[in-house]
N, C-alpha and C positions, 0 to 999 in steps of 0.2 A: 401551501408548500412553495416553497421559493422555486422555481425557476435558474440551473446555472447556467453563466456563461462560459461560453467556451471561446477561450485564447491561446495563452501559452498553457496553459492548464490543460485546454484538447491536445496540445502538440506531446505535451508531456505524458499523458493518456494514450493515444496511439502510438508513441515511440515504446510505452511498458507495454502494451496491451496489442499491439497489429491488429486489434479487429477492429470490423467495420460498425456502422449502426444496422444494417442488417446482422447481425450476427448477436445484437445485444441482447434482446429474447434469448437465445441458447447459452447466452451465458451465466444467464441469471438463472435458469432451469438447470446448471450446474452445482447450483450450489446448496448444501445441506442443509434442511430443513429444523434440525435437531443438534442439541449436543454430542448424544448417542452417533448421529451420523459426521459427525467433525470427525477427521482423521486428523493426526499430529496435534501439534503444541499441548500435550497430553496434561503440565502442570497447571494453564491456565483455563482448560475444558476441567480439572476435578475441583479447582478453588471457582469459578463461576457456578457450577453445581453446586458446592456449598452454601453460595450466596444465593444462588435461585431458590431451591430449597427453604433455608431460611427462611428468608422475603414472603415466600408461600403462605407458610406456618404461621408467620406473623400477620398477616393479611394486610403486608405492607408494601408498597413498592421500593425499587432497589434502591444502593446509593448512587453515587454519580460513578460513574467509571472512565477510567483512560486507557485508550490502548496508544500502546508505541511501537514502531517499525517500520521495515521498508516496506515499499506498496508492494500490494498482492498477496501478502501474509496471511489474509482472511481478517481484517480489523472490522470491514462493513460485513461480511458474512455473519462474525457474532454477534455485530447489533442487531443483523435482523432475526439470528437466530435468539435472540435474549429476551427482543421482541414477543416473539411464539410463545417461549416456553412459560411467559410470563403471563400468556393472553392477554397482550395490550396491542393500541396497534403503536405504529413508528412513524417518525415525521422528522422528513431527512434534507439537512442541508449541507452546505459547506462554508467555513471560512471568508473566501475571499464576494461568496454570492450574499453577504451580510455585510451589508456596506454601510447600512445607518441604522441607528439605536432604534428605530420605529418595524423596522423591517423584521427585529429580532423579537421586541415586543406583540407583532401582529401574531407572531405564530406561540410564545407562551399564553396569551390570553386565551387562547383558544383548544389548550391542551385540557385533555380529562385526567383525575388522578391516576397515579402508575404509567399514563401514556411515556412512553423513550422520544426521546428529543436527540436525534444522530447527529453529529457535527463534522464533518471531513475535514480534514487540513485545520483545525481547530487554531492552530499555531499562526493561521496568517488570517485571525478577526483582526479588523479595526478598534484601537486601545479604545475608542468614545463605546463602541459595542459593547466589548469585552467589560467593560465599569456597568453595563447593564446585567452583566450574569452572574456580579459577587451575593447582590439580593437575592436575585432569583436561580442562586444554587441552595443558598445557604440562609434563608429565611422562606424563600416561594413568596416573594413580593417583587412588585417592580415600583419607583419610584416616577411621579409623572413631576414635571416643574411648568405651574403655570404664570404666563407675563414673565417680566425683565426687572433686573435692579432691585429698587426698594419696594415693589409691589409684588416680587416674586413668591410664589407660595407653590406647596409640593402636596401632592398626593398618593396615598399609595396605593395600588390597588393589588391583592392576596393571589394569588396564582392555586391551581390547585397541584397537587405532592407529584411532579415528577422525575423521571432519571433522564440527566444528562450524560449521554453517551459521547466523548470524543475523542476522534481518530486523529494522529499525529507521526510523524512521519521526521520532525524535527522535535523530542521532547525539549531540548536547550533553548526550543524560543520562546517556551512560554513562559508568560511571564510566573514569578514564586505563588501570589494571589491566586493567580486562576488554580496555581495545579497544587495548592494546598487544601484547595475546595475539592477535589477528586479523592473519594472514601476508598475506590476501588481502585489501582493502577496495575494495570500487567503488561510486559514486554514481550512482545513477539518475535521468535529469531527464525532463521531460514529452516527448513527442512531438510532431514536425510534422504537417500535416494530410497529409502525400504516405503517412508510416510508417502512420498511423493511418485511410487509405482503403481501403489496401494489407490491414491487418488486418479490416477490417470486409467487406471481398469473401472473405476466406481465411473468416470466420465463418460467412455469408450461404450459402456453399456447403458448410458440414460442416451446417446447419441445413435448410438446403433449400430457401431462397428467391432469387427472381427480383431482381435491384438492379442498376441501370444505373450507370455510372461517376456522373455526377451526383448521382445519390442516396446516394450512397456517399459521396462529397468534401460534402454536406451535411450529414449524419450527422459524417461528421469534425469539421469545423467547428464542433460544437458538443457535443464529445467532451471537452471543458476539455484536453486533450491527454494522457490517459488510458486506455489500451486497455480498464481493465475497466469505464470507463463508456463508453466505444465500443459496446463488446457490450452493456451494458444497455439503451444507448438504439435498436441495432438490434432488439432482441425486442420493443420497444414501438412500433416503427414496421411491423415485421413484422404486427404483431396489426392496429395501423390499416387496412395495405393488405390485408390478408386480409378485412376486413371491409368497408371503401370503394373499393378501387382493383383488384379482381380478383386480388388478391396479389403485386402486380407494386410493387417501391420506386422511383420517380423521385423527381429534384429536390421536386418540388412538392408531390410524396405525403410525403417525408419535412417540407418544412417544417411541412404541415398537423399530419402526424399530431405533430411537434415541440414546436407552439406551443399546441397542445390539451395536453400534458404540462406545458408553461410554463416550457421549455427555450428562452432566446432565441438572437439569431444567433451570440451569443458565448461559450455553453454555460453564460449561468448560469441558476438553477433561482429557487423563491419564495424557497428560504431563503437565498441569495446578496443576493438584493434587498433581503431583510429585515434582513439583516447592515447592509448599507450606507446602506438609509435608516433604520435606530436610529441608525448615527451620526450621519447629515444631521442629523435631525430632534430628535433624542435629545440630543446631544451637539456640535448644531452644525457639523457637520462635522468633531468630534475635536480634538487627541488623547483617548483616551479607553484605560483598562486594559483587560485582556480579562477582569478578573473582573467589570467594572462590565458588561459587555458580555454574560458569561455569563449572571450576575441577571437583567439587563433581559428576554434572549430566552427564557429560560428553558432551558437547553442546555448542557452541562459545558462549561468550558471545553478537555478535553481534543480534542472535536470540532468543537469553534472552530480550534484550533491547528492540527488533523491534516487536517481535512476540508476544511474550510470558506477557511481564511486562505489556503493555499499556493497556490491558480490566481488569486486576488484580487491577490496581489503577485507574481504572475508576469505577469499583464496589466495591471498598474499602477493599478488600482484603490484601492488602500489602499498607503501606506507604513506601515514602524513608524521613530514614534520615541523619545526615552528618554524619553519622556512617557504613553507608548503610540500607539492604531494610529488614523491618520487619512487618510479619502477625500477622492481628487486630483480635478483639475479634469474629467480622463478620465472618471470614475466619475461626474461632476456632468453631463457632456455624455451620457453612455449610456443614463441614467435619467431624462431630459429634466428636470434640476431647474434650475430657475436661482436661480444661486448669489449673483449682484449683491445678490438683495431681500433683503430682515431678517428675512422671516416664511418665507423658503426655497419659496416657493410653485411648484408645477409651473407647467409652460412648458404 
């Protein structure tokens, strides 16, 4: 198993995620073991059963699969749970920790058939890599080239039958090759606050705390419609009522402990606010690039696009257009600006 690194990739990890590596064990013990136990994305939990199913019957392993969407959706959840139900085990990497065509080779040589090959960030392998996986999706061969020039000669060597799983977060990067070689493709979209109440009481009770329905549907609320910041933002309200409220989460307990974090009613954080009024203020209410956007905030734009944009323009906050990305009257009314004056002045 590869080993990743952590860079902007960690910054953009703890900007979604607030937790710590102590807290990494609890988060992983969060998550469902089973299809049966998935809550939401209900169409792609009955066609994965279909296919698991199948696959069984046939005493075959699966095809390749793709999931797409924003982070936290549960993309790694169902590999591992695809994992399980298939009784194979999984061997998981990412993208940008696959740096040379040997490194991706090291780990199919060594896979048994039906084993899952998990890929994260699949969309940022290196093109020399990614020319390693046309064979070895779609024959289970790899190609070796041995010496240079006119002495060059190739080898193949057979890989045994298994499924590539990969998680993508940008489907427009990749390139048409790879993602015609994906038998399976399913798109993951945010959750309603019912999936993601439903999930935050299933947490509340593998952790071990007290949370009333109310408290729960608050906490949802301001979840951006995201289970793994669901769970993040119950461990921080957990700590509040353990320390204010006799460890007990209600309504009220969560809004406090919520808005001490500066989590408002509609899950967004400082750096959402801050997003939106550099445009106000910055850029006049837009349109404006996202590289101009990156500079100003000082923040790659990779975690402008992955993190930060996707619940903005799922709540109508920000449009883009071919000019780039500009905030709606919505976003003008939520952040009490009034938009009528010249100088943009709060309301």
């Amino acid at each position: 198993m590869i080993k990743k690194e952590y860079n902007k990739d960690e910054k953009k990890h703890y900007l979604l995620n607030g937790d710590s590596p102590s807290e990494k064990k609890e988060t992983l013990s969060l998550r469902p073991l089973t299809l049966d136990e998935y809550i939401g994305q209900e169409r792609v939990v009955k066609t994965l059963k279909i296919a698991i199913d199948a696959a069984l019957k046939r005493k075959e392993p699966l095809e390749h699969i793709l999931f797409n969407g924003p982070p936290g959706l549960g993309k790694t959840t169902l590999a591992h749970i695809i994992a399980n139900e298939m009784g194979t085990k999984i061997i998981t990497s990412s993208g940008p920790a696959l740096e040379k065509g040997g490194d991706l080779i090291g780990l199919l040589t060594h896979m048994e058939r039906g084993d899952i090959f998990f890929i994260d960030e699949i969309h940022r392998i290196p093109k020399i890599v990614e020319e390693f996986l046309y064979p070895a999706m779609e024959d289970f061969a790899v190609d070796f080239i041995f010496d240079k020039g006119v002495h060059a000669r190739t080898h193949r060597y057979r890989l045994e039958q298994f499924t590539l799983i990969g998680a993508t977060t940008r489907a427009g990067l990749l390139s048409s090759p790879l993602r015609e070689r994906f038998g399976i493709t399913r798109d993951l979209d945010f959750y309603d606050e019912k999936d993601l109440s439903r999930i935050i009481k299933r947490s509340a009770r593998i952790i071990n705390v007290s949370i009333d329905n109310e408290g729960a549907d608050e906490i949802a609320k301001r979840a951006r419609g995201t289970p793994r910041v669901a769970n993040r933002l119950l461990k921080r309200v957990r700590d509040y009522a353990q320390v204010k409220a006799d460890g007990i989460i209600t309504k009220d307990v969560a809004i406090d402990a919520l808005t001490l974090e500066g989590i408002d009613e509609l899950g967004l954080g400082d750096i959402d606010r801050r997003f939106l009024k550099t445009i106000i203020f910055n850029y006049k209410g837009g349109p404006v690039g996202i590289e101009a956007l990156s500079a100003t905030l000082q923040l790659e734009s990779d975690v402008l696009i992955e993190v930060i944009e996707p619940y903005l323009l799922k709540t109508g906050f920000i449009i883009r257009t071919s000019q780039g990305r500009k905030v709606t009257d919505k976003a003008f009314k939520h952040l009490k600006i009034d938009k009528t004056k010249g100088d943009l002045t709060l309301f």
